[in-house]
C-alpha positions as a Python dict, from the first residue, in 0.01 Angstrom:
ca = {
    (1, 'X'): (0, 0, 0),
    (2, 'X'): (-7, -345, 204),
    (3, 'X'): (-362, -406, 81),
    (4, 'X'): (-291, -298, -304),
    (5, 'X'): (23, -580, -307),
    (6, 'X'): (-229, -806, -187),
    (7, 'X'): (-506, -727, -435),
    (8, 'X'): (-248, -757, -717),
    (9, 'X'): (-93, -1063, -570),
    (10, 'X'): (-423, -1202, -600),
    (11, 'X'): (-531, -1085, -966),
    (12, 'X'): (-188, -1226, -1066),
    (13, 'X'): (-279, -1557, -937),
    (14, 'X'): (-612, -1561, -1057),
    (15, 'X'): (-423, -1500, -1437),
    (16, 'X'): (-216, -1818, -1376),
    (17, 'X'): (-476, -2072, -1265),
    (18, 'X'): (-679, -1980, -1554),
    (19, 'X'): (-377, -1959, -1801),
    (20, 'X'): (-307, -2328, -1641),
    (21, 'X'): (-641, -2465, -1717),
    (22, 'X'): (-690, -2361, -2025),
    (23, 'X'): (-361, -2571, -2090),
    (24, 'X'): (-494, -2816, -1930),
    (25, 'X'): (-802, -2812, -2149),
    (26, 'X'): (-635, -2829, -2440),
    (27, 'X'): (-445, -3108, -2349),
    (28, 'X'): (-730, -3311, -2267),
    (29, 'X'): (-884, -3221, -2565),
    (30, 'X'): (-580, -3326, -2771),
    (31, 'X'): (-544, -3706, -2599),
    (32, 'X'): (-918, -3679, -2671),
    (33, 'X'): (-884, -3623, -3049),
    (34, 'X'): (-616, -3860, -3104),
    (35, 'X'): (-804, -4158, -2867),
    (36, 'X'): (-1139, -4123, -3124),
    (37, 'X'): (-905, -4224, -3409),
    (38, 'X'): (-953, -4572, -3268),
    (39, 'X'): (-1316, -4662, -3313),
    (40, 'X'): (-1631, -4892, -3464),
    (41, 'X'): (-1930, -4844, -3648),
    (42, 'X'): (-2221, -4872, -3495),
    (43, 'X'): (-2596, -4887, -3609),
    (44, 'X'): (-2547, -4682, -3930),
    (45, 'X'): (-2293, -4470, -4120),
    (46, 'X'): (-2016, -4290, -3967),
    (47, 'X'): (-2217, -4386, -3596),
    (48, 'X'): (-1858, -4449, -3398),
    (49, 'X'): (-1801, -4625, -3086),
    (50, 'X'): (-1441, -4474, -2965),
    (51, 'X'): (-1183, -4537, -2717),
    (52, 'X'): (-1214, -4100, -2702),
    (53, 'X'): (-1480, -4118, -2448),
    (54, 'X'): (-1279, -4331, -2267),
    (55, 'X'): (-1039, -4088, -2198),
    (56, 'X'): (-1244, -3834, -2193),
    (57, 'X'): (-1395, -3910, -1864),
    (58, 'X'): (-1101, -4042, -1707),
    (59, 'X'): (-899, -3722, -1800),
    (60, 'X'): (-1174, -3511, -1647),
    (61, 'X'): (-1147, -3751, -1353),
    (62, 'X'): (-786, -3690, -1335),
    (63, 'X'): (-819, -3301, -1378),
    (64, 'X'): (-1094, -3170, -1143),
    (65, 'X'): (-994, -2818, -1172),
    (66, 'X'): (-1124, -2753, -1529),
    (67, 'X'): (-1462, -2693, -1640),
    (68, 'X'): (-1621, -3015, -1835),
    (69, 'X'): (-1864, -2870, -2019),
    (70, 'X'): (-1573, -2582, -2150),
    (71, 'X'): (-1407, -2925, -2198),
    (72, 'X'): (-1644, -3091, -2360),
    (73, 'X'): (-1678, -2815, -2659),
    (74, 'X'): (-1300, -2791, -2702),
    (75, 'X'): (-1260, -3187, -2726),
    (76, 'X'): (-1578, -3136, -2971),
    (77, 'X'): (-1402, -2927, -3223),
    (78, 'X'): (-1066, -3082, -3192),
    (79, 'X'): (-1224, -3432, -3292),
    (80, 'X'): (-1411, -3288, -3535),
    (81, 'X'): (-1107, -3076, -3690),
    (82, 'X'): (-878, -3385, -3680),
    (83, 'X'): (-1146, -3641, -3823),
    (84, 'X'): (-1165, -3377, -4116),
    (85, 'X'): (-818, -3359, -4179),
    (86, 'X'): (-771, -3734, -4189),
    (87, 'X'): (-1023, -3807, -4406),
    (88, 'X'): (-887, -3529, -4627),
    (89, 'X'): (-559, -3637, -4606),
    (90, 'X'): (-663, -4016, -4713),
    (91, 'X'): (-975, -3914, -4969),
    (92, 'X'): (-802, -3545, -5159),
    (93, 'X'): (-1124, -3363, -5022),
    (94, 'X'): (-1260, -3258, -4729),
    (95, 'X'): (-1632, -3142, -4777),
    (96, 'X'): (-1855, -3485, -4809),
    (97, 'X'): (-1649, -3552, -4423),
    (98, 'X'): (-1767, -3191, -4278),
    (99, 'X'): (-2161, -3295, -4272),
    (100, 'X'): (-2077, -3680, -4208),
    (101, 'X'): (-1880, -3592, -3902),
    (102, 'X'): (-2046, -3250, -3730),
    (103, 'X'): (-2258, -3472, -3531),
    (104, 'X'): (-2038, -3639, -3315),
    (105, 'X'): (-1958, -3287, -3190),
    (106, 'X'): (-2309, -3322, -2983),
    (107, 'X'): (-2152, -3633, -2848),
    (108, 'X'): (-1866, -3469, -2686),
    (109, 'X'): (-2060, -3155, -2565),
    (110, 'X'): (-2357, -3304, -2380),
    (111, 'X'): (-2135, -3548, -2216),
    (112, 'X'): (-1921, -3273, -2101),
    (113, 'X'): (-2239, -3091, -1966),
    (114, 'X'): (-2426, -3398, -1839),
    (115, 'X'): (-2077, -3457, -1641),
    (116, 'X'): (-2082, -3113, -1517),
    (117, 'X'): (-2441, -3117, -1377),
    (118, 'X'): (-2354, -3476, -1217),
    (119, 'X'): (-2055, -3433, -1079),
    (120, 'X'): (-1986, -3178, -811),
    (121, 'X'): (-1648, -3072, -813),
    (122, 'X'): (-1583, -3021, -464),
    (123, 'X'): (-1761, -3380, -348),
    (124, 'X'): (-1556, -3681, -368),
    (125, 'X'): (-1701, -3929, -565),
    (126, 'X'): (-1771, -4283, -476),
    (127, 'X'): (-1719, -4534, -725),
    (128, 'X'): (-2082, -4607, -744),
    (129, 'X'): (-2202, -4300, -764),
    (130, 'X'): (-1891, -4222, -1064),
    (131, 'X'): (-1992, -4510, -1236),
    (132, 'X'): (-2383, -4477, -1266),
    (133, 'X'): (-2326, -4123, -1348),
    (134, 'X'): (-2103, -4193, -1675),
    (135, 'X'): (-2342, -4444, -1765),
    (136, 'X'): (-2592, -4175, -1764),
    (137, 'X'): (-2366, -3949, -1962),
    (138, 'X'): (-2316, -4192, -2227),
    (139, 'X'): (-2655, -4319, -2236),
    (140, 'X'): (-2787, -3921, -2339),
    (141, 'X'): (-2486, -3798, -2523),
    (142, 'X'): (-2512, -4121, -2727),
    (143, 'X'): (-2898, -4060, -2798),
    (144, 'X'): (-2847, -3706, -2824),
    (145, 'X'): (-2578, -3765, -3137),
    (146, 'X'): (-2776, -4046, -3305),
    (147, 'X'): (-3101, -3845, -3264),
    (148, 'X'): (-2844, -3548, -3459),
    (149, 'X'): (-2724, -3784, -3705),
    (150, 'X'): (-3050, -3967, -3851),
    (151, 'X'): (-3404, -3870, -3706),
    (152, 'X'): (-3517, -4101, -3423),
    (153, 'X'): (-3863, -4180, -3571),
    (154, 'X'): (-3688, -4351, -3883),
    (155, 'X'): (-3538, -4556, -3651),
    (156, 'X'): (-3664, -4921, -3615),
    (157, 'X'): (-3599, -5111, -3368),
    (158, 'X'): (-3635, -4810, -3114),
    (159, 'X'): (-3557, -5074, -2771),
    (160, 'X'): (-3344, -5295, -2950),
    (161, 'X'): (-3127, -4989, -3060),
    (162, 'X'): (-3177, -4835, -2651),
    (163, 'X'): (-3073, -5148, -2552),
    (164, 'X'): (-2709, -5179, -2746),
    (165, 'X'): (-2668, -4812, -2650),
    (166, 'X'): (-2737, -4882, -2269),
    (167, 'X'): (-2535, -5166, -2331),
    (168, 'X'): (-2227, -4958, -2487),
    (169, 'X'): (-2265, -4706, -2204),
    (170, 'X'): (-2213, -4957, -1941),
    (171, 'X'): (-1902, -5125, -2114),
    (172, 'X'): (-1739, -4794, -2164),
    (173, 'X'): (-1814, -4688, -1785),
    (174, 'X'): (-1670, -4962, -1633),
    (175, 'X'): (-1377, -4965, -1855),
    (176, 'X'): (-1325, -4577, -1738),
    (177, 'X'): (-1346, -4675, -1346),
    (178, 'X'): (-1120, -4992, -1383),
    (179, 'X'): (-890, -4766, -1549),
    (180, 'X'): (-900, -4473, -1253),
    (181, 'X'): (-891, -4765, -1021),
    (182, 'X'): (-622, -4905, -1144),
    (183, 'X'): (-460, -4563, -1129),
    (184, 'X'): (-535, -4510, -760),
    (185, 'X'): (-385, -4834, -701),
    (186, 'X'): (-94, -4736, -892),
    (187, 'X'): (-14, -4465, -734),
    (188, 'X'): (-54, -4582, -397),
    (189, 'X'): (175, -4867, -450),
    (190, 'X'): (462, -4600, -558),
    (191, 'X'): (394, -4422, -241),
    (192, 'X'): (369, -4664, -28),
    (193, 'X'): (707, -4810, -105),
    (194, 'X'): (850, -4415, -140),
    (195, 'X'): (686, -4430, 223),
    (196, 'X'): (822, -4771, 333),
    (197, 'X'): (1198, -4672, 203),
    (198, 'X'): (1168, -4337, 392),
    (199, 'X'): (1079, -4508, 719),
    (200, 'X'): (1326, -4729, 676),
    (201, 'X'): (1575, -4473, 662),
    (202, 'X'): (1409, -4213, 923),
    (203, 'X'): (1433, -4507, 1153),
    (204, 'X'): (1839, -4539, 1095),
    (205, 'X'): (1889, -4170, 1121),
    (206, 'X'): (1738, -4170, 1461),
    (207, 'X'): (1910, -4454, 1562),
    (208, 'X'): (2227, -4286, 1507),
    (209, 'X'): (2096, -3969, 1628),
    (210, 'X'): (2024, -4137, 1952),
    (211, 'X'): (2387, -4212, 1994),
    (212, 'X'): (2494, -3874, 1993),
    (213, 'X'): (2202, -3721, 2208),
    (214, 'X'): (2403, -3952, 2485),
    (215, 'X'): (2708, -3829, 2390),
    (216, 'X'): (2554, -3470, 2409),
    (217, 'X'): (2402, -3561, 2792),
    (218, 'X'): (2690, -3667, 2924),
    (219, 'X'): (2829, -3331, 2845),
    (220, 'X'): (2595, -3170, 3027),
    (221, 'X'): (2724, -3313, 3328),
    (222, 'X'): (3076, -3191, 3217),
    (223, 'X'): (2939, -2856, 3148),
    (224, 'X'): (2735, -2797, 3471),
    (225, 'X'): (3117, -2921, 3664),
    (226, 'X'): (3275, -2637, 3478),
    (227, 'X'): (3004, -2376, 3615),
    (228, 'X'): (3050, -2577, 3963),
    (229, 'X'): (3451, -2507, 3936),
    (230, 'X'): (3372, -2134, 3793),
    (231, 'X'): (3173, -2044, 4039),
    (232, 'X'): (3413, -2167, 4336),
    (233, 'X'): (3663, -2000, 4162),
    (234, 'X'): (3483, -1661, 4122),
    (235, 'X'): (3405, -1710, 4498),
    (236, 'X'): (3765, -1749, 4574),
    (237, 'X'): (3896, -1433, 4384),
    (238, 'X'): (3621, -1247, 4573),
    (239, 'X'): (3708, -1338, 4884),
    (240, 'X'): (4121, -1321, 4804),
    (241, 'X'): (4108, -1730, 4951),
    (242, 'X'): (4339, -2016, 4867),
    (243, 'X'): (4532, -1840, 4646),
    (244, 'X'): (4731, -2137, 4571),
    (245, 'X'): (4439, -2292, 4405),
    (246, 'X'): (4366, -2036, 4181),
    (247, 'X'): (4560, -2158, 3891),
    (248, 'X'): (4528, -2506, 3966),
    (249, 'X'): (4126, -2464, 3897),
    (250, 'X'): (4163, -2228, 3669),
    (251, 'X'): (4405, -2491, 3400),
    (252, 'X'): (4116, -2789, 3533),
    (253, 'X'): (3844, -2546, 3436),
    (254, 'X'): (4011, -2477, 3075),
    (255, 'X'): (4086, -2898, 3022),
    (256, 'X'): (3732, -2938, 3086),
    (257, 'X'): (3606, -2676, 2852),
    (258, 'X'): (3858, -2836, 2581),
    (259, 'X'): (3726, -3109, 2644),
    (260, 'X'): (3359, -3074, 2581),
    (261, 'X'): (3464, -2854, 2266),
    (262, 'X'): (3614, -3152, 2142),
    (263, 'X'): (3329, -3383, 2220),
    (264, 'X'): (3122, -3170, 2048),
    (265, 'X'): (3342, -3107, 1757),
    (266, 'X'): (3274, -3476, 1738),
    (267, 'X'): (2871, -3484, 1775),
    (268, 'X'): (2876, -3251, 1517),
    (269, 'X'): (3098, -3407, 1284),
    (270, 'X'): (2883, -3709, 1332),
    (271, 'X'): (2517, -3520, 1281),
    (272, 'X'): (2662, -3348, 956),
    (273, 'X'): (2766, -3727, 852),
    (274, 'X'): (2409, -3803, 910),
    (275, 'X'): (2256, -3535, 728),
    (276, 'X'): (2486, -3510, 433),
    (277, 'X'): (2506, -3902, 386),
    (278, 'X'): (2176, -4079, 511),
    (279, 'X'): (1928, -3799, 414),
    (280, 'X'): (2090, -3823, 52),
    (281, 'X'): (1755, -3956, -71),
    (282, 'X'): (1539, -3916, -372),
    (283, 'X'): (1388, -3545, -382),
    (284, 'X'): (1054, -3435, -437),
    (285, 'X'): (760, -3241, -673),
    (286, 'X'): (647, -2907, -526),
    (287, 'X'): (319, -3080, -481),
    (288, 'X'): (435, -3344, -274),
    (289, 'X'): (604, -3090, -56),
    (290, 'X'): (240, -2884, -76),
    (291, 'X'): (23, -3209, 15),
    (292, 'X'): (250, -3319, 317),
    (293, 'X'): (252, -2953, 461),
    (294, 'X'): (-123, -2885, 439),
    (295, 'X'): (-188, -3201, 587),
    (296, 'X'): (52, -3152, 896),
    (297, 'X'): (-43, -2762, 920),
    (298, 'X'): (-421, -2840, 911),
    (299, 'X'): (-360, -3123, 1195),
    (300, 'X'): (-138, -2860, 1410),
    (301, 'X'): (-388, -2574, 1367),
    (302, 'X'): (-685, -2851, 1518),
    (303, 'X'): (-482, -2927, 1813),
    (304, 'X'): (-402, -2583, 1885),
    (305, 'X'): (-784, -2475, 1877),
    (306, 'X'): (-740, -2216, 1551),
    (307, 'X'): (-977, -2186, 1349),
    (308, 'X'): (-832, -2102, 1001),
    (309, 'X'): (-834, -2157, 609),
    (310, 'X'): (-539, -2234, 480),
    (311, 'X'): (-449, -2196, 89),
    (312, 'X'): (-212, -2310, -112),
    (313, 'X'): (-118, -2185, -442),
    (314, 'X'): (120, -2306, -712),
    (315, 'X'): (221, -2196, -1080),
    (316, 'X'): (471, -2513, -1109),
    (317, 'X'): (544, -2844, -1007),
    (318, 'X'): (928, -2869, -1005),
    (319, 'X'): (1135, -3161, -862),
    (320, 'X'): (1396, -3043, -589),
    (321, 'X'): (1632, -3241, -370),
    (322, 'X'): (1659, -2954, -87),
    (323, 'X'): (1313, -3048, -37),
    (324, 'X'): (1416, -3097, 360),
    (325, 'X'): (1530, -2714, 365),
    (326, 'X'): (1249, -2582, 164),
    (327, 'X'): (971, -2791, 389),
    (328, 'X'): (1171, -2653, 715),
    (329, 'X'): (1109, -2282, 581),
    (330, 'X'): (767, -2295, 461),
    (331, 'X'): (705, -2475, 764),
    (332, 'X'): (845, -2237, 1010),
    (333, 'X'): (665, -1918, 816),
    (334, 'X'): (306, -2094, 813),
    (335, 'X'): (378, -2206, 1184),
    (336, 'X'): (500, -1821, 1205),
    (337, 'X'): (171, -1694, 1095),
    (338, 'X'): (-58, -1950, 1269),
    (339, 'X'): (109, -1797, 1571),
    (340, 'X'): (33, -1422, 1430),
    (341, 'X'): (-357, -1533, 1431),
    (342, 'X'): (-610, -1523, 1712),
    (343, 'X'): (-668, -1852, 1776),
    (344, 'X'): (-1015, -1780, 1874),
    (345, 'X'): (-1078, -1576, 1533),
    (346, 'X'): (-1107, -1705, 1187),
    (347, 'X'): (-784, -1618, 1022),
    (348, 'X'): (-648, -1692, 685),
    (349, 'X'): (-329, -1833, 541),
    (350, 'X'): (-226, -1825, 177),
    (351, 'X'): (71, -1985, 53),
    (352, 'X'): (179, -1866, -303),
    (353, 'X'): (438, -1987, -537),
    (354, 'X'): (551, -1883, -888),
    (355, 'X'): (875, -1829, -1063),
    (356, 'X'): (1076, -1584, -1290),
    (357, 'X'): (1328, -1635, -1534),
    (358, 'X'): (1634, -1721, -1261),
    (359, 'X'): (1449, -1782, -937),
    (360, 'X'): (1152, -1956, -730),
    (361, 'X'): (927, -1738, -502),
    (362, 'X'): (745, -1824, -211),
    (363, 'X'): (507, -1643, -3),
    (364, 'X'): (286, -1642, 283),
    (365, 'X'): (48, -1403, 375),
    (366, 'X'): (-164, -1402, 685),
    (367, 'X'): (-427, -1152, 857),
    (368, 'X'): (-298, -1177, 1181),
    (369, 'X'): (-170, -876, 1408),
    (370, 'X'): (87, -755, 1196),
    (371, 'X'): (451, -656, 1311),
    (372, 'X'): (509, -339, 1445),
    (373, 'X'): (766, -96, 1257),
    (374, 'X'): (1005, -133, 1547),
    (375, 'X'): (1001, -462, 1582),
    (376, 'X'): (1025, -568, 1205),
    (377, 'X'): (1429, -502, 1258),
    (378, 'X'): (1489, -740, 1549),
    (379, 'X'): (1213, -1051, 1398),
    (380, 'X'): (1518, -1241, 1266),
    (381, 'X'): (1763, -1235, 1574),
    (382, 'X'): (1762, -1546, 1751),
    (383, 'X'): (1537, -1526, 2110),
    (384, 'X'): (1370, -1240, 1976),
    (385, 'X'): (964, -1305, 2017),
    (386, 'X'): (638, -1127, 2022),
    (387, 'X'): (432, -1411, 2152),
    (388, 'X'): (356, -1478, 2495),
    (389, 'X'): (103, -1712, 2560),
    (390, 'X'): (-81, -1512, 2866),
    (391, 'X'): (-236, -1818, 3016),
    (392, 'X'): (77, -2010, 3067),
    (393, 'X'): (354, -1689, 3056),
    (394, 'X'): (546, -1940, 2832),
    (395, 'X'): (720, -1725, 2572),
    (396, 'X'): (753, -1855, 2182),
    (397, 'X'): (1152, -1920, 2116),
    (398, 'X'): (1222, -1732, 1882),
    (399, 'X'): (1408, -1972, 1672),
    (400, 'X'): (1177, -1996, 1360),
    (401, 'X'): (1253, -1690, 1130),
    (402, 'X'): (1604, -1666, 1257),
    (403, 'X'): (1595, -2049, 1134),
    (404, 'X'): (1443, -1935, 807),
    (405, 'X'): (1701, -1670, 699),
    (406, 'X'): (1987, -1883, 807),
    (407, 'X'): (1858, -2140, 567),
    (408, 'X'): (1732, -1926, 335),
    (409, 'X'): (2052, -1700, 266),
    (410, 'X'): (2410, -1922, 372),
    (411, 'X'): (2223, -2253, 262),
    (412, 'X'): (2043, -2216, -58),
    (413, 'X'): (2180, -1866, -165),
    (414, 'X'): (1829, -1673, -166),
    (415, 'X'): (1661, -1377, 36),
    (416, 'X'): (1381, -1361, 240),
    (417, 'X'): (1155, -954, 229),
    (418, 'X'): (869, -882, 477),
    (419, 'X'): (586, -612, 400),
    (420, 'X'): (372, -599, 752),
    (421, 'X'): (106, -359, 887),
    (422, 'X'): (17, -397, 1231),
    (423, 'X'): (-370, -511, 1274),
    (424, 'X'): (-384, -621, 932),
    (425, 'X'): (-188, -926, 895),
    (426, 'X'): (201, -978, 723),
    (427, 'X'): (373, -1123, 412),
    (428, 'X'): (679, -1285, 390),
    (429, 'X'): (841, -1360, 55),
    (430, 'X'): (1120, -1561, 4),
    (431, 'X'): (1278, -1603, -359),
    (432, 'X'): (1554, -1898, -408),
    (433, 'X'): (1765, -1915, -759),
    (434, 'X'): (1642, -2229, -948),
    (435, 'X'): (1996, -2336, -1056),
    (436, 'X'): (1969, -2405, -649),
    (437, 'X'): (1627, -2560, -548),
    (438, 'X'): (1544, -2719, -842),
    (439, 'X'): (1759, -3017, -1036),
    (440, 'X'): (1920, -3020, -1387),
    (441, 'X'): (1826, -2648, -1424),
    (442, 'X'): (2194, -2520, -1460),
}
C-alpha cells in the first residue's frame, strides 16, 4: 500500500512537470513569434534578420528544463503561422506568403537542435563556451535556411555572403549574452539588497533578543533559589523541624515563583513584540523558500557525514508571508528524515508540493527506517524520540514534529497525516488552506 502511494505520487508528478513544460514551451514559442515581427532583409527576398532569435536563445537560457529542439519546432510553426496571418491580414490572401515564408521554419528548428547537441543541460555554462556555441547555432541554422530558400550554387559571392552571415551570428550572440548578463546582474542586485535589508534587520532582532536571554538568566538564578527553598522545606516537613518556619518559606517560596511568572510574562510579551513587529517583512516565492532550504539541508547533511539525494518538487510558485512558519516545518520534517536515514547508507529525500482547489500540500518522503505502528501515536508528543546516537548516548529532543503540528494546526489552520512502514522509509504530508499561506487569495 506504502509503495503503491509512492508509485502514484510519482506518476502524478511526472504529469505536472511535463504539463508545466509544455506551457513553458509554448510560451517561449509565443515571445518568439511576436519578437520575429521585428526584422531586416537580408541578401535576397523575404531572407530576415530578427530580433526572434534573440529571444529565442535567451528564453532557452532562462528555461533549462524544456527540450530545445521540441522548442525549436513549436517556435517554427508559431512564426510561421503568425507571419501568414499578418501578411494575410495586410495583403487579402494568404497563399503567395505560405511558400515565401516555410523556410524560415528550418531556421528555428536546426537552431533548436544545434542548441540541444551543444548545450548540456545539466553543465553550467561559461560565458565563453555559451557564446561560441550560439555563434555556431546561428552560423548553421542561418546556412541551413538560405541553402532552403534559394540553392547555394546560384549564390555568388559564396565568402562574401559566409562572411555577413558569420558576421550576423556574432552580433546576435553577443547581444543574447549581454542580455543574460545583464539579467544575472539584475537579479543579483535585487537580492543582494533583499539580503542586505534582511541582515539589517536579523541583526536588530538579535540585539533585542539578547536583552531578554539576560533577563531569562537571571531567572535561572531565581528559579534554582526556589528549588534551594523547596527542598529545605520538603526536608523540614520530613523531619517535623522548625515548624515555625514552615509558612514563612512556604509565602517566600510562592513571592518568588510570582515573581519569575511575571518576569517571564514580560520576556514573552517582549519576544512576541519582536516576532509580530520586526519580522513583519516582505514574504517570499515558494522557490525562494525551495533554494534557501536545499542549500542549508545539503550543507547540514555534509557535516553530518550522510550521504543522500535530496529532491525537490514544485507544481507552483506562490508568494507567502508565513514564509518563517512554512521554512520552520519543512525544515524540521527534512531534518526529521535526514535523522530517519543511515548516515552511512545512501538515502533519499523528496520534497513534493502541489495544490487543490482550497489548500497547499507538502510532502516529504524518505527511505529511512520507518516508524513502528506503536510508536506512530506518541511521534508528536514533546520529548518523545526514536534516535539515540549510540556513540555518544545523546538522545534527539524530540521537539521537531511536536514543533511541526503546533505550527501546522493552532498557527496556520492546516493538518499534518503520516503513512510509515518500518524498514522502508515514511511520508509526511502536510496540507495548509491557501486563503492562509498564500497572499490576496481570499
Amino acid at each position: 500500500m506504502h509503495m503503491c502511494f509512492l508509485w502514484s505520487a510519482q506518476l502524478i508528478l511526472e504529469a505536472v512537470e511535463v504539463f508545466e513544460n509544455i506551457k513553458r514551451m509554448v510560451t517561449v514559442a509565443a515571445i518568439v513569434a511576436l519578437a520575429s515581427q521585428i526584422y531586416i532583409n537580408l541578401f535576397v527576398s523575404d531572407f530576415k534578420i530578427s530580433f526572434g532569435i534573440i529571444m529565442f536563445p535567451v528564453l532557452l537560457y532562462l528555461f533549462e528544463s524544456i527540450n530545445p529542439s521540441q522548442t525549436g519546432l513549436l517556435a517554427a510553426i508559431f512564426v510561421y503561422m503568425l507571419r501568414i496571418g499578418i501578411f494575410a491580414l495586410n495583403n487579402g490572401d494568404y497563399m503567395s506568403a505560405v511558400d515565401s515564408y516555410f523556410p524560415e521554419t528550418f531556421f528555428y528548428v536546426a537552431y533548436g537542435m544545434l542548441y540541444h547537441l551543444m548545450n548540456d543541460a545539466n553543465s553550467v555554462l561559461r560565458m565563453k563556451r555559451l557564446f561560441i556555441n550560439l555563434v555556431i547555432c546561428d552560423f548553421f541554422s542561418n546556412l541551413i535556411e538560405l541553402y532552403i530558400r534559394i540553392n547555394w550554387e546560384l549564390l555568388e559571392p559564396k565568402f562574401e555572403i559566409a562572411g555577413w552571415l558569420m558576421l550576423v551570428a556574432v552580433g546576435r550572440a553577443l547581444a543574447v549574452c549581454a542580455i543574460i548578463v545583464a539579467l544575472k546582474y539584475y537579479r543579483l542586485l535585487v537580492l543582494k539588497q533583499n539580503h542586505e535589508e534582511r541582515y539589517r534587520k536579523l541583526l536588530w532582532i538579535i540585539s533585542q533578543l539578547k536583552t531578554e536571554m539576560y533577563w531569562m538568566e537571571k531567572n535561572m538564578d531565581n528559579i534554582e533559589n526556589v528549588m534551594s527553598n523547596a527542598y529545605s522545606l520538603f526536608g523540614k516537613i520530613s523531619s517535623e523541624k522548625d515548624r515555625d518556619s514552615w509558612a514563612e518559606i512556604s509565602v517566600n517560596i510562592a513571592k518568588d515563583v510570582h515573581e519569575i511568572k511575571k518576569e517571564y510574562g514580560l520576556i514573552f510579551r517582549g519576544v512576541e513584540e519582536i516576532i509580530e513587529n520586526k519580522l513583519n517583512d516582505p514574504g517570499m516565492n515558494l522557490k525562494d523558500i525551495i533554494k534557501i532550504l536545499k542549500d542549508s539541508m545539503l550543507t547540514e547533511a555534509r557535516m553530518k557525514g550522510h550521504k543522500l539525494t535530496l529532491e525537490f518538487h514544485h507544481e507552483s510558485n506562490f508568494y507567502t508571508e508565513k514564509h518563517y512558519q512554512l521554512m520552520s516545518i519543512l525544515r524540521n520534517l527534512i531534518v526529521n528524515a535526514m535523522e530517519a536515514i543511515d548516515s552511512a547508507g545512501n538515502g533519499k529525500i523528496v520534497f513534493n508540493q502541489r495544490e487543490s482547489e482550497t489548500e497547499q500540500v507538502f510532502s516529504v518522503t524518505d527511505n529511512g527506517c520507518g516508524i513502528s505502528a506503536e510508536d506512530i501515536a506518541h511521534i508528536y508528543s514533546a520529548g518523545f524520540s526514536t534516535k539515540i546516537d549510540y556513540d555518544t548516548g545523546q538522545i534527539n529532543r524530540g521537539l521537531g514534529l511536536c514543533l511541526v503540528k503546533e505550527i501546522v494546526e493552532k498557527q496556520l489552520m492546516g493538518r499534518i497525516d503520516v503513512d510509515s512502514k518500518e524498514g522502508q522509509g515514511t511520508v509526511f504530508k502536510v496540507s495548509i488552506p491557501k486563503n492562509i499561506l498564500e497572499v490576496g487569495s481570499n
